[in-house]
N, C-alpha and C positions, 0 to 999 in steps of 0.2 A: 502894457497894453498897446501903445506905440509901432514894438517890435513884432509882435504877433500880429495888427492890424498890417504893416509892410510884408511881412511874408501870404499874409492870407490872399493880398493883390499881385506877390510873384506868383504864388497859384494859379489864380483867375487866368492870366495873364499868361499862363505857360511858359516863364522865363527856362531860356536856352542858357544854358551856358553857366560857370559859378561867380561870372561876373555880377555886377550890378546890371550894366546895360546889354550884357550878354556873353560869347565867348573870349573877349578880349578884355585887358582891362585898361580901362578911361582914368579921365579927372576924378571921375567922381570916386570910384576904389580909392584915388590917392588921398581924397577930401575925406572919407570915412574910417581911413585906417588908424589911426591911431583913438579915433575916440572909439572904435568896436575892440579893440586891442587891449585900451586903459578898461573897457566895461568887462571882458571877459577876466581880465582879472583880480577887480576891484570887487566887483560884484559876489564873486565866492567870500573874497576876504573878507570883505565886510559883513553881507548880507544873508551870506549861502546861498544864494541864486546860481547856479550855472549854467553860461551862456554856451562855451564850448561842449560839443555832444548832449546836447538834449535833440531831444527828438520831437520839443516843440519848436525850434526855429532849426530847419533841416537846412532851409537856404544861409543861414549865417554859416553853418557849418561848412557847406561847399564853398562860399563866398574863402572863408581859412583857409581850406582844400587847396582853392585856386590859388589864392598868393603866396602860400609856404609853398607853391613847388614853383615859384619863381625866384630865381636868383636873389635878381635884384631886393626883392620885398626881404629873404633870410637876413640879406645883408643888414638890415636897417633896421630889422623887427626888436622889439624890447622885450624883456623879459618879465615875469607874474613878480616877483619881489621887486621891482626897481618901479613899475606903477603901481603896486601898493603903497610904496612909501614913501612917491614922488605926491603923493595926493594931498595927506594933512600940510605941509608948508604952502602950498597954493591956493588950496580954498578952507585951512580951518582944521579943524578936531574931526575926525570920521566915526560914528559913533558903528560899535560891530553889533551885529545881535549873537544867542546863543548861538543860531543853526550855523553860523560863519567858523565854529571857535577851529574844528577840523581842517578845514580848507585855508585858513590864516597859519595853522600850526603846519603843514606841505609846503605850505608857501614859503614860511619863514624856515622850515626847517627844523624845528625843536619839536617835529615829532619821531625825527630820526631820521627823515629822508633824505638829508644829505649827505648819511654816509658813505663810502663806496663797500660793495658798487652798487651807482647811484640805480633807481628799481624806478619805474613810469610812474607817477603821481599826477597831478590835477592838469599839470604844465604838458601841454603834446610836446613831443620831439620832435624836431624838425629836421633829423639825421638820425644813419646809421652811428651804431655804437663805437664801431672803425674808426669813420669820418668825429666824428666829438671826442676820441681820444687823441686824436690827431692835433684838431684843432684846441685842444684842450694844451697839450705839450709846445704846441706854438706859442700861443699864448703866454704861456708862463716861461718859456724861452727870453721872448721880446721884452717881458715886463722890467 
């Protein structure tokens, strides 16, 4: 209810830009990121809600827009399985419902979407397929 009452007053409001405060981003993007981050993909897992592309909160959607195509934010951003299962050891047992059991099964992988090659599922890409095979071969280089 929360989030829907905050986009209904970006409305009103005519917000510019996919910031919070507008075309640039502030404290406040950096104060919101991670807990809009842990909700988009807690939320499917657990709940079947989803926050990323729904078409009822357009401004979160741009709000993503805007920071995945900044460097710095790709750098630092976490991924849909590591706050899924960063969650029960910090606050408890999460309990899932049915409509989740799809969007838990993507996430985790045991519906087959981790096989290569891997295909778009719940998680957006934040790169070309180039750039992630790249940085995929880095990675396991360094390791």
């Amino acid at each position: 209810a929360q989030l829907g009452e905050a986009a209904s007053i970006a409305e009103a409001n005519g917000k510019k830009g996919g910031f919070f405060l507008g075309e640039k981003p502030s404290i406040v993007d950096c104060m919101f990121a991670p807990f809009l981050e842990r909700m988009a993909a807690s939320l499917p897992y657990y709940k079947g809600l989803l926050i990323r592309n729904n078409p009822k909160w357009r401004h979160v959607n741009a709000w993503f827009d805007a920071m995945e195509a900044r460097e710095e934010y790709k750098g630092i951003q976490s991924d849909y399985y590591t706050h899924c299962h960063d969650l029960p050891p910090q606050i408890g047992n999460c309990f899932s419902h049915d409509e989740a059991k799809q969007y838990a099964a993507q996430i985790d992988g045991s519906d087959g979407s981790w096989r290569l090659p891997l295909k778009t599922g719940i998680e957006p890409w934040s790169m070309e397929d180039a750039a992630a095979r790249r940085q995929a071969a880095e990675r396991v280089i360094h390791n």
